[in-house]
C-alpha positions in Angstrom: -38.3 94.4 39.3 -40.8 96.4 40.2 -44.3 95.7 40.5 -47.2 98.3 40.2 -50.4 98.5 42.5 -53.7 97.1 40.1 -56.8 99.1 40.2 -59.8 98.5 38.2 -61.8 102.4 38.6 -63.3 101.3 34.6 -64.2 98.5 32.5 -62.7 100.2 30.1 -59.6 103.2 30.4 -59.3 105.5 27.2 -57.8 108.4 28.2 -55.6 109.6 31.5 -54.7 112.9 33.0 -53.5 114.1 36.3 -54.1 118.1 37.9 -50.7 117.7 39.0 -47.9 115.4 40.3 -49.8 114.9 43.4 -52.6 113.5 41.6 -55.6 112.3 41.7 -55.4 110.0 38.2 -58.0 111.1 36.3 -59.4 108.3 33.7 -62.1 108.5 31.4 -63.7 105.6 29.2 -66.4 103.5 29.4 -67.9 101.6 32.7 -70.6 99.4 31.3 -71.2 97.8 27.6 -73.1 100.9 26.3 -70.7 102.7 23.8 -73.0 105.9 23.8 -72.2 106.5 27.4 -68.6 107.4 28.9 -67.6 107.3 32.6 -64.9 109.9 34.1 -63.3 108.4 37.1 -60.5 110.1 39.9 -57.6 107.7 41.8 -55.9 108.7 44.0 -51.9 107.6 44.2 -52.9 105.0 47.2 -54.9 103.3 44.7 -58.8 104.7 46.2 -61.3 105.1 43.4 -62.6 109.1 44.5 -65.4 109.6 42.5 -66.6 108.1 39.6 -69.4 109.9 37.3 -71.2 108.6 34.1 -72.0 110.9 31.6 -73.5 110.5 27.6 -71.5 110.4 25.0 -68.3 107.9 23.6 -65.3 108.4 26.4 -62.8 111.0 25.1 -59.8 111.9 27.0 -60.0 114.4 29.8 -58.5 117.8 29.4 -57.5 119.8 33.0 -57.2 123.5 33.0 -55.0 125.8 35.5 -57.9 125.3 38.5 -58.2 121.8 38.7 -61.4 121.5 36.8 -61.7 118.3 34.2 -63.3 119.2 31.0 -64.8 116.4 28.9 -66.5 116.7 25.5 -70.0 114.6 25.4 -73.3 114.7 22.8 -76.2 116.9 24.8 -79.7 117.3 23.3 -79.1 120.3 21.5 -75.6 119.4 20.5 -72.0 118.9 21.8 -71.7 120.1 25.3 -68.4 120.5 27.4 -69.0 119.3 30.8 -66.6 120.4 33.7 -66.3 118.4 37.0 -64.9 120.0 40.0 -62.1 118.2 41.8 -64.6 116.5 43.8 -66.2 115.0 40.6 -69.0 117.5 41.0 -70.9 119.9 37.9 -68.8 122.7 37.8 -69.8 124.1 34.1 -71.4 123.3 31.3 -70.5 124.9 28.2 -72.4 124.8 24.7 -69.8 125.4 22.0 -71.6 128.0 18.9 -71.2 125.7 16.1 -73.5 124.7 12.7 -75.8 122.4 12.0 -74.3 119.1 11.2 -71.1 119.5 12.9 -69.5 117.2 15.4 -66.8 118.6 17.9 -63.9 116.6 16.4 -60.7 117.6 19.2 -60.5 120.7 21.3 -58.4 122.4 24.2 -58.8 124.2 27.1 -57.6 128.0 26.5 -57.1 130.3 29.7 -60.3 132.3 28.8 -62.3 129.8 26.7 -61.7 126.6 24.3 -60.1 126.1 20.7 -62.2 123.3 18.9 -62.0 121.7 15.1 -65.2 120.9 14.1 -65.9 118.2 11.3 -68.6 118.2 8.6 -71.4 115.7 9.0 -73.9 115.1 6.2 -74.7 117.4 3.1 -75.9 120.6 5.8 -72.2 121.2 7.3 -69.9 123.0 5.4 -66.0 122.9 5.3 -64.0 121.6 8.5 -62.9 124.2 10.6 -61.3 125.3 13.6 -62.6 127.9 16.2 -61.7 130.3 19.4 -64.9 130.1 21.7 -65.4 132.3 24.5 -66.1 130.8 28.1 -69.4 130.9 27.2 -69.2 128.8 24.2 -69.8 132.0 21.7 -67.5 131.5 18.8 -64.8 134.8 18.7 -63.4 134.0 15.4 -64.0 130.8 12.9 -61.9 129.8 10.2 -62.0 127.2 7.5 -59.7 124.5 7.2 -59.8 123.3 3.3 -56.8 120.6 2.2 -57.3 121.7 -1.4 -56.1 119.0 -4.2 -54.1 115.9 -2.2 -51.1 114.0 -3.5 -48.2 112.2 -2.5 -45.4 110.2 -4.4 -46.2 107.3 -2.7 -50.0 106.8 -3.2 -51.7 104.9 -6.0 -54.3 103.6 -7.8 -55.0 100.9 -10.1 -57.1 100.8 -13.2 -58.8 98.4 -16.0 -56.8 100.7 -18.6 -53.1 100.0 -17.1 -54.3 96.2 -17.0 -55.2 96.6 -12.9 -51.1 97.9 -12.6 -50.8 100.3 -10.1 -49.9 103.8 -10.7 -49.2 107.3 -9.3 -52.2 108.3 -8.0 -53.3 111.8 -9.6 -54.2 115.1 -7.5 -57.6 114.6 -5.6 -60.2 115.7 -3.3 -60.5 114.7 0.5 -64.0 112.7 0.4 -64.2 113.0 4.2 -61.7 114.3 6.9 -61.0 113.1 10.1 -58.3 114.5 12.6 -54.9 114.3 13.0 -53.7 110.8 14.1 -52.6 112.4 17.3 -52.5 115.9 18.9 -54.6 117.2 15.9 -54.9 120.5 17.7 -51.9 122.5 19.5 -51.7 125.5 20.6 -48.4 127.5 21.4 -47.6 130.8 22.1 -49.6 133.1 19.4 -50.3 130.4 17.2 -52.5 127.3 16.6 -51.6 124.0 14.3 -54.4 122.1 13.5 -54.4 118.5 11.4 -56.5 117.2 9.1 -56.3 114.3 7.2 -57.7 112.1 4.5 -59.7 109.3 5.9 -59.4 107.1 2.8 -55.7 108.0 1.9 -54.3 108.8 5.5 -52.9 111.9 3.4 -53.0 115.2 6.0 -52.0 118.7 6.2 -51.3 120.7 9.3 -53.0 124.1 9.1 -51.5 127.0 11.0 -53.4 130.1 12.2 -52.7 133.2 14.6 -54.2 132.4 18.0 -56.2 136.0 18.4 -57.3 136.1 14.9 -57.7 132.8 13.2 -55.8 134.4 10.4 -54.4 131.6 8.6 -50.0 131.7 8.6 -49.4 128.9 6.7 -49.6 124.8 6.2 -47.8 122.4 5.6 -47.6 120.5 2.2 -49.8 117.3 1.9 -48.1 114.2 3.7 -48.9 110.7 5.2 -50.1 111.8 8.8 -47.9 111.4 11.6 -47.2 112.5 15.4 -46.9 116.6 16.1 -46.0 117.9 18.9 -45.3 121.2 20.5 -41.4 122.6 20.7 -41.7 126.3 22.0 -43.0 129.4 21.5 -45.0 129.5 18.2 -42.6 126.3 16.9 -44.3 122.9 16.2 -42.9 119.7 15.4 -45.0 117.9 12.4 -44.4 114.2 12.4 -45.2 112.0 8.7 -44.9 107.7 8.1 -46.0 105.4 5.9 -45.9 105.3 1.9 -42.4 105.9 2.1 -42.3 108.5 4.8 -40.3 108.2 8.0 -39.3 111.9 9.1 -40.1 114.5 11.8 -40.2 118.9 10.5 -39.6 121.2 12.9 -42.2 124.4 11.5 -42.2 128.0 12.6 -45.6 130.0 13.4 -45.8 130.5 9.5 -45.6 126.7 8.6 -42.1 126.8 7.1 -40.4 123.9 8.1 -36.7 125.4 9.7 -34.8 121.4 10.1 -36.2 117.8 9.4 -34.9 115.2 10.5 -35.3 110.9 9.1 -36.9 109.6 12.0 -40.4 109.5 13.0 -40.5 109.8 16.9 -42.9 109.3 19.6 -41.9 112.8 20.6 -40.5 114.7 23.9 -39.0 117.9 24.2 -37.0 119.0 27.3 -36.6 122.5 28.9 -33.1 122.5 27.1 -35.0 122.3 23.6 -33.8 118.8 23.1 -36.1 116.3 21.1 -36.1 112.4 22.0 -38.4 109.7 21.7 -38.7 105.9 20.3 -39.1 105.4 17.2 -41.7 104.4 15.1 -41.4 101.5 13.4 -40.3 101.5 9.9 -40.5 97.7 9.0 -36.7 97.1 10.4 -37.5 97.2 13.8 -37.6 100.4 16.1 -35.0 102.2 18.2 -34.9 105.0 21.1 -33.7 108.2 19.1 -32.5 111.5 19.4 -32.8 114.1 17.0 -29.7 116.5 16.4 -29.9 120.2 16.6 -28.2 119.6 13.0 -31.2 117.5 11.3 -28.7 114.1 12.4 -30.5 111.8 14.0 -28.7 109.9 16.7 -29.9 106.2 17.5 -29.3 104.2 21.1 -31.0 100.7 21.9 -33.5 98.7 20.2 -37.2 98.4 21.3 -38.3 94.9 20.7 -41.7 93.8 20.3 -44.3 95.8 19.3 -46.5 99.1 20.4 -45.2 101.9 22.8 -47.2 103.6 24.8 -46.2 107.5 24.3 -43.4 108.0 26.7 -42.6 110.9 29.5 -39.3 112.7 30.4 -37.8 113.5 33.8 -35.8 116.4 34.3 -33.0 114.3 34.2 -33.2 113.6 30.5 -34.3 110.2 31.4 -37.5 108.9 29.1 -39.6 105.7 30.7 -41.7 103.8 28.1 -44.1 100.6 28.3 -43.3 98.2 25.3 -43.6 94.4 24.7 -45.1 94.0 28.3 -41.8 95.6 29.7 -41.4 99.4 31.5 -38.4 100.6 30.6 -36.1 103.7 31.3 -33.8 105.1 28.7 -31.3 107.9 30.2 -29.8 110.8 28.6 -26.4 108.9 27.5 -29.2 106.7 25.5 -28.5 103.5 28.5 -31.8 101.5 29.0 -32.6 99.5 32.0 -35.6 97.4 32.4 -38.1 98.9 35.6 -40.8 95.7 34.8 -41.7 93.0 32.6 -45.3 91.7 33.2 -45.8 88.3 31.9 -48.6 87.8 30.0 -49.2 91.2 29.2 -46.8 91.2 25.8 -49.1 92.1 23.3 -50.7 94.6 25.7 -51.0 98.3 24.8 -51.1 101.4 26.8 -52.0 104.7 25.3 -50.2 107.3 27.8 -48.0 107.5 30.6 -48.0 109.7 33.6 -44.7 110.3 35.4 -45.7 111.4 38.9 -44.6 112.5 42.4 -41.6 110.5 43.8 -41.0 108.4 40.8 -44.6 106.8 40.6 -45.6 106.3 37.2 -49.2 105.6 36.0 -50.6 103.9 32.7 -53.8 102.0 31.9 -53.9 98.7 30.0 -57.5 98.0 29.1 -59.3 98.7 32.1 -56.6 98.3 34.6 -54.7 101.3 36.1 -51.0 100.3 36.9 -49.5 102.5 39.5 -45.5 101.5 39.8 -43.9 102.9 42.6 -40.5 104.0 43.4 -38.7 103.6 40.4 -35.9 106.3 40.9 -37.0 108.7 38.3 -37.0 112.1 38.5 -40.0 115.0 38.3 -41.8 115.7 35.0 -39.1 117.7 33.1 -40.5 121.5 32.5 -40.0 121.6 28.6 -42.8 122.0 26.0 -43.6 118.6 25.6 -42.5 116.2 28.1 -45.2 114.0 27.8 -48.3 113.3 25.5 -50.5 116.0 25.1 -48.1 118.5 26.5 -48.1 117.9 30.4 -49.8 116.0 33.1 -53.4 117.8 32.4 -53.4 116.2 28.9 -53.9 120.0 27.4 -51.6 121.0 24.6 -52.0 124.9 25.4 -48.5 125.7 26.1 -46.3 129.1 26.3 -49.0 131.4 26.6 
């Protein structure tokens, strides 16, 4: 077994991204009690806290660009502000995003010459969501609106005096109040952006596609329980749906027409070679590591006991390593798991991300501890579209451009 250097850099880790395999660890999350202030903090592979910086604002996770600079998204005086720190943990930029009265910055991502942002309505002043290309500058290039029109879905109800409190089919409605997409809620790939929306009371969400230059919109998706998307090549997305009887996984063009689906609902990775892998959701009978079929099959290897995976990463040997039930695994290509750790105690704890860095060392954060596990044979990050969360090391989902 092997067992991982501890290191405390936060009293509380949301979010972790790395420049590159080298490191340093870059964490963001909270350092004190105060939930209105966040704390960005750099570790190196050793284990040394760098730098450590407090900043306004609830923790978000970080977002690296090409340079090395770590973008974070926090609440300024005169509005959301997008602060970048230098590799040092020094004020490199400060960027005001152009954005209405009574908006908040809901997700955005780094683009090579600027930032792509969905913005949310707050109180009666802000108008529809949207989703934006800003300049470096924070001056908005184009704007578009992001409207879900009339919701439904088979499996939603409602219950009423009338049918004697029975439920029933749930008629067409109106989204009350949006909230992103449960995770990734903003790619970007190629010429083309897929932004997700959902229904906060419902869970109900659509994924919006739009051309990357124009904000022209190119399509959506029809109304669904939200799940995980994920990017899998040039102008190709991967829209993930569960719950209400949902359990499946749409591979969608850069015009939202879904080209093969597949039923499973996977944590998602894509390799260089196109292939899509990932554990399972669970669907109430368990969960399994899966892979996905060029055909739409869906081919299923061990079972993942307990509960709550941490999304996974790929090496470039087709090998995926995942923390679940206290334990990090590896599951290899031929779908063979071996067991890299199990941590007693630490069953029923959750980890958000994993990092897969230089010479096998993989990172993840449980609460506020940052576990470093060394030497555990596996390869480099593999070079696909989505071999980790968020795309990549730097936690950006800008890909192919």
């Amino acid at each position: 077994m092997i067992e991982p250097l501890r290191v405390r850099p936060l009293r509380w880790i949301d979010g972790l991204a790395a420049p590159g395999p080298d490191g340093p660890i870059l964490v963001t999350g909270r350092d004190g009690r105060d939930r209105e202030r966040s704390a960005v903090a750099a570790v190196d592979l050793s284990g040394r806290v760098r730098w450590r910086r407090e900043l306004p604002g609830g923790p978000r996770p970080p977002r690296v660009d090409r340079e090395g600079t770590v973008w974070v998204h926090r609440r300024g005086r005169r509005g959301p502000e997008l602060r970048g720190l230098d590799p040092a943990g020094g004020a490199a930029a400060r960027v005001r995003p152009e954005h209405e009265t009574g908006e908040r910055l809901a997700a955005f991502v780094v683009m090579p010459d600027g930032f792509c942002a969905i913005w949310l309505p707050r109180g009666p002043a802000a108008r529809a969501a949207r989703v934006a290309r800003h300049g470096a500058d924070g001056a908005a290039r184009w704007s578009a609106p992001l409207v879900p029109g009339p919701l439904s879905y088979p499996g939603v109800g409602e219950t009423s005096r009338e049918s004697g409190w029975r439920r029933r089919p749930a008629p067409p409605w109106e989204a009350a109040a949006v909230e992103v997409g449960l995770a990734a809620p903003l790619l970007v790939s190629g010429d083309r952006v897929a932004a997700a929306l959902w229904d906060a009371g419902s869970g109900i969400g659509v994924t919006f596609f739009l051309d990357a230059a124009t904000g022209r919109p190119t399509g959506a998706t029809e109304p669904a329980p939200a799940g995980l998307n994920a990017v899998a090549g040039p102008g190709r997305f991967l829209v993930g749906s569960q719950g209400y009887g949902a359990f499946s996984t749409a591979l969608h063009d850069g015009s939202g027409v879904p080209v093969r689906a597949w039923p499973s609902h996977v944590m998602p990775l894509v390799g260089r070679d196109g292939g899509i892998r990932g554990p399972e959701s669970e669907d109430g009978q368990g969960a399994r590591f899966a892979v996905l079929e060029p055909g739409g099959a869906v081919r299923r290897g061990p079972a993942l006991a307990g509960h709550g995976t941490a999304d996974p990463a790929l090496d470039r040997d087709g090998t995926a390593v995942l923390w679940r039930a206290g334990r990090l695994l590896a599951v290899s290509a031929e779908l063979e798991a071996r067991e890299l750790h199990a941590g007693a105690g630490e069953e029923e704890a959750v980890a958000r991300r994993i990092l897969l860095l230089a010479e096998g060392r993989v990172a993840l954060a449980l609460g506020g501890e940052l576990l470093i596990f060394p030497g555990t044979g596996l390869g480099p990050l593999d070079t696909g579209p989505w071999p980790c969360a968020d795309g990549g090391l730097r936690g950006n989902p800008v890909a192919c451009l």
